[in-house]
PDB file of N, CA, C and O in Angstrom:
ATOM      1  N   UNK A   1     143.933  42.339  76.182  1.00  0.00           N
ATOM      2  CA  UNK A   1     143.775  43.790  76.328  1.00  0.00           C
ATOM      3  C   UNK A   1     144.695  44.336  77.418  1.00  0.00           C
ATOM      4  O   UNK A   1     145.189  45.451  77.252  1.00  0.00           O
ATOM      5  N   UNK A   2     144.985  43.569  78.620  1.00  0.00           N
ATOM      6  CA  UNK A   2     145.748  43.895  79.825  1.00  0.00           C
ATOM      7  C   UNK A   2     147.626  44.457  79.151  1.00  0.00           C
ATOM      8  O   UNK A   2     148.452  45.200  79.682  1.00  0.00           O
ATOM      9  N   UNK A   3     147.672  43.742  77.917  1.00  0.00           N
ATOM     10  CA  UNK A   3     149.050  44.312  77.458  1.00  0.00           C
ATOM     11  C   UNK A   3     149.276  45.213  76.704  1.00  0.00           C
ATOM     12  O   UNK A   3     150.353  45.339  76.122  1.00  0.00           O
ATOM     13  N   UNK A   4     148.330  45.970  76.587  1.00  0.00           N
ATOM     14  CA  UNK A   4     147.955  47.256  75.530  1.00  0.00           C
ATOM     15  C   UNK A   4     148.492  48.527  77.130  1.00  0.00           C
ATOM     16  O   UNK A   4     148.273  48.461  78.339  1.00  0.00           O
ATOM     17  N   UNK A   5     149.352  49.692  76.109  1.00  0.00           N
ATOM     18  CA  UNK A   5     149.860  50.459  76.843  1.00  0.00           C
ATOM     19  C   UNK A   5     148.470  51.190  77.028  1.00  0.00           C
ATOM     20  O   UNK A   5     147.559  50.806  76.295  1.00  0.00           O
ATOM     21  N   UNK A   6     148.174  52.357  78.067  1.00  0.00           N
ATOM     22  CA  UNK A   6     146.941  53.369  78.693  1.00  0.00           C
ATOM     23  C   UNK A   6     146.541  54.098  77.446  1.00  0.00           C
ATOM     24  O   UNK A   6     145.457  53.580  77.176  1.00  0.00           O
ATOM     25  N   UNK A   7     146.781  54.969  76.564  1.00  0.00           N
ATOM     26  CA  UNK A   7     146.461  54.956  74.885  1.00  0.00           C
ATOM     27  C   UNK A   7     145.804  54.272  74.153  1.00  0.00           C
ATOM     28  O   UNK A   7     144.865  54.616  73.435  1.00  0.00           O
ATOM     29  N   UNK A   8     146.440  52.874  74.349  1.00  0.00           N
ATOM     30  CA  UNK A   8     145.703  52.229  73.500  1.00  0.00           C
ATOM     31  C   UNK A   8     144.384  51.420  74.296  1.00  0.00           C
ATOM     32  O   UNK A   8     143.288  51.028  73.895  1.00  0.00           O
ATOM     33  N   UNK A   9     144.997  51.391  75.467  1.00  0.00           N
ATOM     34  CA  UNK A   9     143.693  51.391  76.481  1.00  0.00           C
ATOM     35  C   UNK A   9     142.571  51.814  75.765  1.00  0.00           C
ATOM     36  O   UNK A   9     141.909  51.264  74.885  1.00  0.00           O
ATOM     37  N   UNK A  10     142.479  53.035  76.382  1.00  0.00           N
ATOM     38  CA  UNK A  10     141.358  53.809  76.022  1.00  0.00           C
ATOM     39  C   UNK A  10     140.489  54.227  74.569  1.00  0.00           C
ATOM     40  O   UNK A  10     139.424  54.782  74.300  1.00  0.00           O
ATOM     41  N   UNK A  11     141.843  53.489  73.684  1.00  0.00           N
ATOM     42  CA  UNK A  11     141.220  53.952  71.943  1.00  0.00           C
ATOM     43  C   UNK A  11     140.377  52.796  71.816  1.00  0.00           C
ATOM     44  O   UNK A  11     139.279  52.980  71.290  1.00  0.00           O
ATOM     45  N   UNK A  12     140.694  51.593  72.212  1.00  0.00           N
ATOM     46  CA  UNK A  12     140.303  50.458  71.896  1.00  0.00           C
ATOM     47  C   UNK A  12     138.880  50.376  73.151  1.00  0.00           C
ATOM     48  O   UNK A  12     138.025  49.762  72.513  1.00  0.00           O
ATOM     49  N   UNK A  13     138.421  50.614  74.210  1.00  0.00           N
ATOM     50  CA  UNK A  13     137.700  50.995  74.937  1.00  0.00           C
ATOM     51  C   UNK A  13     136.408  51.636  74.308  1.00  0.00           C
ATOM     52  O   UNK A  13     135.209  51.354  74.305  1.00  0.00           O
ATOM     53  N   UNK A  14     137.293  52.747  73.712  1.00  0.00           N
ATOM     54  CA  UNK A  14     136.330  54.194  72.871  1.00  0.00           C
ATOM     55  C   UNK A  14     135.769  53.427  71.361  1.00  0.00           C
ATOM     56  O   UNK A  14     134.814  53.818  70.690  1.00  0.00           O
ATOM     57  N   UNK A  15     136.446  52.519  71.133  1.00  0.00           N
ATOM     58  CA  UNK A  15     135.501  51.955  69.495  1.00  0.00           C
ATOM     59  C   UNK A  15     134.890  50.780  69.883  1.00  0.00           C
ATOM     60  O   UNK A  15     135.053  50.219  70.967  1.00  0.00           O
ATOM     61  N   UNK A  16     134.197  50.428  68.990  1.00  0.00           N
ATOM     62  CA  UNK A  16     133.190  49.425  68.807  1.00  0.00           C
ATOM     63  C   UNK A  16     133.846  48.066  68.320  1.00  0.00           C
ATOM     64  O   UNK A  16     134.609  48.194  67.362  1.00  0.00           O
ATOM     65  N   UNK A  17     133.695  46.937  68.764  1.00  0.00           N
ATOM     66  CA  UNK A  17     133.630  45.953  68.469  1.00  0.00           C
ATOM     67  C   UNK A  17     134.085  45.593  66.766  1.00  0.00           C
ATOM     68  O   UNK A  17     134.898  44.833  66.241  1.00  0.00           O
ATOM     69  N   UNK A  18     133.169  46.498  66.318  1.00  0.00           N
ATOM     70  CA  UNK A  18     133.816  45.782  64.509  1.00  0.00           C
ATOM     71  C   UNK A  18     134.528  47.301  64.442  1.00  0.00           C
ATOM     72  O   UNK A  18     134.593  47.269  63.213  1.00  0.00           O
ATOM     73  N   UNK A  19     134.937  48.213  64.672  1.00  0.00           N
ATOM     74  CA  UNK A  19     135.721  49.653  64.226  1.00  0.00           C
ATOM     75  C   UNK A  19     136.719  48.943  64.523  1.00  0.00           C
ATOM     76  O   UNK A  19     137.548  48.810  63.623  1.00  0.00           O
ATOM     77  N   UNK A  20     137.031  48.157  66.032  1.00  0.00           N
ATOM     78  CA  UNK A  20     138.272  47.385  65.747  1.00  0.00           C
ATOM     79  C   UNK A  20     139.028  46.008  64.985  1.00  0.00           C
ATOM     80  O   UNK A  20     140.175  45.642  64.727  1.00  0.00           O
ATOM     81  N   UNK A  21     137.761  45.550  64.821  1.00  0.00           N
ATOM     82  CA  UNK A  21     138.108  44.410  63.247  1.00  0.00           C
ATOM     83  C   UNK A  21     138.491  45.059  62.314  1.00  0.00           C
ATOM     84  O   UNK A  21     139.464  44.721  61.640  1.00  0.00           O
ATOM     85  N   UNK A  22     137.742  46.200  62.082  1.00  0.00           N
ATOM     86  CA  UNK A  22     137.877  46.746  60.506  1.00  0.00           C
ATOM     87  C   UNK A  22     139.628  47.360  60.632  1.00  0.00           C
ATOM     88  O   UNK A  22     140.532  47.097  59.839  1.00  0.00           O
ATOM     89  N   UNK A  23     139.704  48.094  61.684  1.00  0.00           N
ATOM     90  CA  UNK A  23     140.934  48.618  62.320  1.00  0.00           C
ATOM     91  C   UNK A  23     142.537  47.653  62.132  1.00  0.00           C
ATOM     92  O   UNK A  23     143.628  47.916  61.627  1.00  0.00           O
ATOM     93  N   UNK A  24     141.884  46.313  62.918  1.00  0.00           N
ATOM     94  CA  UNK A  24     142.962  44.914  62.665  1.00  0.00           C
ATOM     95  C   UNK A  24     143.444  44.314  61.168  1.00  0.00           C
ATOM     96  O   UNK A  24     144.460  43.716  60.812  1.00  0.00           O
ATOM     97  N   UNK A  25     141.639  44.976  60.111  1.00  0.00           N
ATOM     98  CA  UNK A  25     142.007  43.934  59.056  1.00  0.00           C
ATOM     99  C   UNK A  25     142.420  44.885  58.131  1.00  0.00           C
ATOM    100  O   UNK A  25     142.188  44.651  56.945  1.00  0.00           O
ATOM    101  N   UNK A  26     143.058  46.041  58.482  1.00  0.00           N
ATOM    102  CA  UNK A  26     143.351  46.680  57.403  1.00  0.00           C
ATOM    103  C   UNK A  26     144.648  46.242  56.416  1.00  0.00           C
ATOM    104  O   UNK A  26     145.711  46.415  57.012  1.00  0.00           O
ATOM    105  N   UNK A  27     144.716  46.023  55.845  1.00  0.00           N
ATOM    106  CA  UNK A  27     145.738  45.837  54.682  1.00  0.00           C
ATOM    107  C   UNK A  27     147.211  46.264  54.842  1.00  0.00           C
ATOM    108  O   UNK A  27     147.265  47.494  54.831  1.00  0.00           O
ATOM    109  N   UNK A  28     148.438  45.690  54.990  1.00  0.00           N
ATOM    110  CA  UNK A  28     149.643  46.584  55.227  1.00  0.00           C
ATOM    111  C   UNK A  28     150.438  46.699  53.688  1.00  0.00           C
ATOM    112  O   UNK A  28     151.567  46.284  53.429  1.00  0.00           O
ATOM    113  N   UNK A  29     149.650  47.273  52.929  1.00  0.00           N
ATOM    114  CA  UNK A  29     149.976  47.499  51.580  1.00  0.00           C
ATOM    115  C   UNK A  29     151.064  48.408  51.794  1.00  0.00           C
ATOM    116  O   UNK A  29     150.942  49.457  52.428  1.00  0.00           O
ATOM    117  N   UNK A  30     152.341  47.927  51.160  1.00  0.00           N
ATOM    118  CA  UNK A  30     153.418  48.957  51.165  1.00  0.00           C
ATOM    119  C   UNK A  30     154.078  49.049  52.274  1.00  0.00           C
ATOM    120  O   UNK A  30     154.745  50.070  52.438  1.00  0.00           O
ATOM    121  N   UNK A  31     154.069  48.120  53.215  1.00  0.00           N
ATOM    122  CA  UNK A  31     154.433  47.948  54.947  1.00  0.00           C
ATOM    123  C   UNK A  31     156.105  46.931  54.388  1.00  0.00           C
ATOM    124  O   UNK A  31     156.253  46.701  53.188  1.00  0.00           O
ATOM    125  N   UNK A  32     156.962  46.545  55.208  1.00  0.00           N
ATOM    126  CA  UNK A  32     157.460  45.643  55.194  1.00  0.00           C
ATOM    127  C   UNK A  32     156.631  44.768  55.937  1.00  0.00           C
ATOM    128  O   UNK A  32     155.937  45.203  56.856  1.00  0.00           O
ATOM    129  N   UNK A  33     156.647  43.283  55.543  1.00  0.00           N
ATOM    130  CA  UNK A  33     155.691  42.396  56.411  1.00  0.00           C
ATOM    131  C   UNK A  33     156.666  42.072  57.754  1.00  0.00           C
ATOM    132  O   UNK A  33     156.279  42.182  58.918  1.00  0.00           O
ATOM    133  N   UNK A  34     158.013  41.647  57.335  1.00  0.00           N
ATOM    134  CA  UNK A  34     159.050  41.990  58.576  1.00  0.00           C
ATOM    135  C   UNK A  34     159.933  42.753  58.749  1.00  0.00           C
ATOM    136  O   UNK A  34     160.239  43.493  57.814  1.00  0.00           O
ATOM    137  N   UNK A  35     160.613  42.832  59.949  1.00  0.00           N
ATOM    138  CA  UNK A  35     161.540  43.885  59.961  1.00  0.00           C
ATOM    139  C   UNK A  35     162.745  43.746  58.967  1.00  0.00           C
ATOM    140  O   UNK A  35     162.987  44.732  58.271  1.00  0.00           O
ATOM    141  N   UNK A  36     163.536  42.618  58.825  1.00  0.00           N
ATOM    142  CA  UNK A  36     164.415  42.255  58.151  1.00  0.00           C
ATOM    143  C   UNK A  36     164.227  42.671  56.646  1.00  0.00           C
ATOM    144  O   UNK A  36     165.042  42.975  55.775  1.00  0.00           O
ATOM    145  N   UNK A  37     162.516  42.549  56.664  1.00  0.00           N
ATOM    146  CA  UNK A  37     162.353  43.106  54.517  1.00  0.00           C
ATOM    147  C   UNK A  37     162.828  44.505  54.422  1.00  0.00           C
ATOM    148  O   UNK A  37     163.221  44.868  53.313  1.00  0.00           O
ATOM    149  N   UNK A  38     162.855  45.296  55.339  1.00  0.00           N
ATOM    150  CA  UNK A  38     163.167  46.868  55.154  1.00  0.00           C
ATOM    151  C   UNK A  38     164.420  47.323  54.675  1.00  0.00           C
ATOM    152  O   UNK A  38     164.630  48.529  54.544  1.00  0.00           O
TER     153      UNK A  38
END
């Protein structure tokens, strides 16, 4: 958590425990998975 910029500080602070699982496991449907796929 100490490497999270003050933003994300506080978003991650402000939710719950699984809002941020659900948050982590979201799907990157339509994302490049790396930079190089773009």
């Amino acid at each position: 958590m100490q490497d999270l910029k003050p933003p994300s500080k506080s978003m991650a602070k402000s939710m719950s425990e699984k809002e941020l699982e659900k948050m982590a496991s979201t799907p990157t449907h339509g994302k490049p998975r790396h930079k190089h796929d773009s």
